[in-house]
C-alpha positions, 0 to 999 in steps of 0.5 A: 456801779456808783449810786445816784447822788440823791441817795440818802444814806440815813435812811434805812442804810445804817441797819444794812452795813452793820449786818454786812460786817457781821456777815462778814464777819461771820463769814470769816469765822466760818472759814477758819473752821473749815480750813482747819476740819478739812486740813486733810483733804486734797487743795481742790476739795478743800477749795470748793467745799470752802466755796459752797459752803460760805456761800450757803451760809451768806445766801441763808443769813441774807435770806432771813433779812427784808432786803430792798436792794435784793430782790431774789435770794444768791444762787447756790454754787452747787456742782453736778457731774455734767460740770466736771466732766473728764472725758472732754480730756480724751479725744474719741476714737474713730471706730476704724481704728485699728487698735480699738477692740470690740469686746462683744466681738470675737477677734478673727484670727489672724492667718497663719504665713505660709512658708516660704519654700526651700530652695531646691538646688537644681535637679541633677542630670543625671538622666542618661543624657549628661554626664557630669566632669570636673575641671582642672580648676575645681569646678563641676558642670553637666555635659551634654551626651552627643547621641551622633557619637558612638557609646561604649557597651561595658557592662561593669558588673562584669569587672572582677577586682583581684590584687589591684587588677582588673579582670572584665568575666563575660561567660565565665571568661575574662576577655580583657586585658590588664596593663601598665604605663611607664616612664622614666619616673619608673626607673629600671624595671624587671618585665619578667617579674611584670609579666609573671604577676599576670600584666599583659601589655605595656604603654611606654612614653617615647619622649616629651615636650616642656611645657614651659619652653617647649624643648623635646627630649627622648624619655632616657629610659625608652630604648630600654624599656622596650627592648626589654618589654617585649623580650619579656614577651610583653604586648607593647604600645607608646604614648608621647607627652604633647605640649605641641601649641601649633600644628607644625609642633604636633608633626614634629613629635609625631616623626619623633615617634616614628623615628624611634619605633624604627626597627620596633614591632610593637602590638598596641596603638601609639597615643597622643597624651595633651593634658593641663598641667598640675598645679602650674600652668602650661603653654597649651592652656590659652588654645580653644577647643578647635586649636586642640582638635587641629593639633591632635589630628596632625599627630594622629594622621601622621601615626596613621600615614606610618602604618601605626594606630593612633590612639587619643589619651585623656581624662573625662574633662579632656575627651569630653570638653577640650577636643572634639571627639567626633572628628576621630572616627578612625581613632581610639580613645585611652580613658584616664578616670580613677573611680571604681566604675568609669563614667565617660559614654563614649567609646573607648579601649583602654581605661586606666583606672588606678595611678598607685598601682603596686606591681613587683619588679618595679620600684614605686607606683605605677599606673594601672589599665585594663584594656577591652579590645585584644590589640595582639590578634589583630 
């Protein structure tokens, strides 16, 4: 602030500014010494130290001189802790916070997952109530056991196995009957030999329909083969490849049958044989289940009307999915099923049980059968 214009600079005033310079001055010298002690030390150090001590220096010469413009000695520029406190820098955590970690506490561990469970695969059911079958694409399902339906009885810890042919032993007897099933694939045939090798009866296939177009043909080997079986002294029964898609085409191969059994005296039923084609796909593969139970019951009404036993032939997936086995009560079944022991729960005569069967007196494999019922002496 400026002085008042009274002021007289005379008196008293000179004293002053002389030793305002040599403080100064001094002041000066002073600093150039401890800038050149503390050379090592870190800017800010050097910096206060600088401050606090020319300030002492000035407040103590000033002190020493009777001052009437200073009525009370420069405060000493001296810092404290409180002054630099560092923690202002970091904000305090809230203590709920997650991540703060109370060392006086012991940390509550934490609890262990539980383990996801394994998937289990859906139980089986194999309970006596279904049984299992495998489609003609691949697939597997459980079937539902019909209890309206008549089982079979066999106890197949009685089959006795003996150069590829079945014996069924029930009181130290065996009770069945073993056979085989031909065709033209077969070719000619020795049924002398056949019979010799303990075969008992013999299925023939009477004729065939396509199963692309649907054209009927004689087997070319038919008149032979039966002729020739049962002068052998062979039992004889007949089977007809259905590709029949009405109920018109079923009748139509029945009296086919029927005309060629004419003059034949066969013992064994005669049996309709509908099935999928391998590997390819046939006329009857679009019909439902009911289309094929109709045109399986043209076939077998027609046999039954002529005095012959009709005979249904099928594997598991076809008895037990793709006709209705219930409405043949007058029927018997031919099981076509190549395991060691059959699975199929309904009642049946025949089983055939090996496609590779190997019989002298005839050329390549053959099908085998063992039948349960004795068809001859009825």
């Amino acid at each position: 602030m400026r002085l008042d214009d009274e002021f007289d600079e005379n008196n008293g005033g000179l004293p002053i500014v002389y030793m305002a310079l040599g403080v100064s001055v001094f002041i000066l010298l002073v600093l150039v010494v401890v800038v050149s002690v503390n050379k090592d030390k870190k800017p800010s150090e050097n910096l206060l130290n600088i401050q606090a001590q020319a300030t002492a220096t000035a407040s103590a010469m000033l002190a020493e001189e009777d001052d009437p413009f200073i009525s009370e000695k420069l405060p000493q520029n001296k810092r404290v802790a409180s002054d630099l406190d560092i923690w202002d820098l970091y904000p305090q955590r809230d203590e709920d916070d997650e991540d703060v970690i109370d060392l006086n506490v012991s940390p509550t561990p934490k609890a262990t997952p539980t383990a996801e469970p394994t998937p289990t695969e859906e139980p089986q059911k194999d309970d006596g109530k279904h049984v299992k079958i495998k489609n003609h694409d691949g697939s597997e399902e459980w079937i539902t056991i019909n209890d309206k339906i008549e089982k079979n009885s066999y106890d197949f810890t009685n089959l006795v196995e003996s150069g590829g042919k079945y014996k069924y032993i029930s009181g130290g007897k065996n009770i069945a009957f073993t056979g085989i099933d031909i065709s033209r694939y077969q070719k000619d045939i020795d049924f002398v030999r056949v019979k010799e090798q303990g075969i008992d009866f013999v299925m023939i296939r009477v004729g065939s329909r396509g199963y692309k177009n649907g054209t009927l043909s004689m087997d070319e080997y038919f008149e032979k083969n039966i002729d020739a079986a049962i002068e052998a002294g062979l039992d004889v029964g007949v089977y007809f490849y259905s590709q029949a898609i009405n109920t018109q085409e079923a009748e139509e191969e029945a009296n086919i049958v029927i005309g060629a059994l004419e003059g034949k005296k066969i013992t064994y039923p005669v049996a309709f044989d509908m099935e999928y084609i391998e590997n390819d796909t046939g006329r009857i593969d679009t019909l439902t289940k009911d289309e094929k139970t109709l045109i399986t019951s043209a076939f077998v009404n027609k046999i039954k009307e002529a005095g012959y036993r009709p005979m249904i032939y099928g594997n598991k997936e076809w008895l037990l999915k793709r006709i209705d086995v219930a409405k043949f009560t007058s029927s018997s079944f031919w099981l076509a099923q190549e395991d060691k022991y059959p699975d199929y729960p309904y009642k049946y005569d025949i089983w055939q049980y090996s496609t590779k069967g190997d019989i002298y007196g005839i050329e390549g494999p053959v099908d085998m059968n063992i039948c349960f019922v004795d068809y001859a002496a009825q």
